[in-house]
N, C-alpha and C positions, 0 to 999 in steps of 0.2 A: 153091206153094213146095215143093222139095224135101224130101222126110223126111229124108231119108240126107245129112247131109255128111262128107264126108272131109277129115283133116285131110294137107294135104302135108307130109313130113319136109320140111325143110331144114338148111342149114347149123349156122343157129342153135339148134334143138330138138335135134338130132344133141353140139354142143360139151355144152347144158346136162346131156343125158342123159348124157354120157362125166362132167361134175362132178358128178353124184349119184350113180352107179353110183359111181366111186372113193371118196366120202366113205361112204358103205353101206357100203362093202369097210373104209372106216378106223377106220370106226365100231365092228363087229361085228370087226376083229380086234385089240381093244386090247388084250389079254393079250399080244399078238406082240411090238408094238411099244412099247408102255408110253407111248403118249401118251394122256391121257385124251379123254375120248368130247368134250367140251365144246368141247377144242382143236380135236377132227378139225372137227366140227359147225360150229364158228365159223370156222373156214380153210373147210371150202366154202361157207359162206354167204359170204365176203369174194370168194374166187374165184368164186362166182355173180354177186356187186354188177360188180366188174371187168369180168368176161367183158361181162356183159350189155352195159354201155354201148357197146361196140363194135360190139354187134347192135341 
């Protein structure tokens, strides 16, 4: 057996990375925008549920 696997990007690992990067972002800048952290957190987890089922 292989030691080494690699994982291949794809489409779907690509969408989930672009909703975690933007909720990090909505997260850490809630003084900007004045939405609390709980809001951004649970909007990307909902857009995580959603996205996901289509992948």
């Amino acid at each position: 057996m292989d030691p080494v696997h690699l994982i291949e990007m794809n489409q779907g690992m690509m969408v989930s990375g672009i909703i975690l990067a933007l909720s990090f972002i909505g997260i850490f800048t809630e003084t900007l925008h004045g939405f609390s952290r709980v809001k951004v957190a649970m909007l990307g987890a909902l857009t995580m549920l959603v996205v996901g089922q289509s992948y």
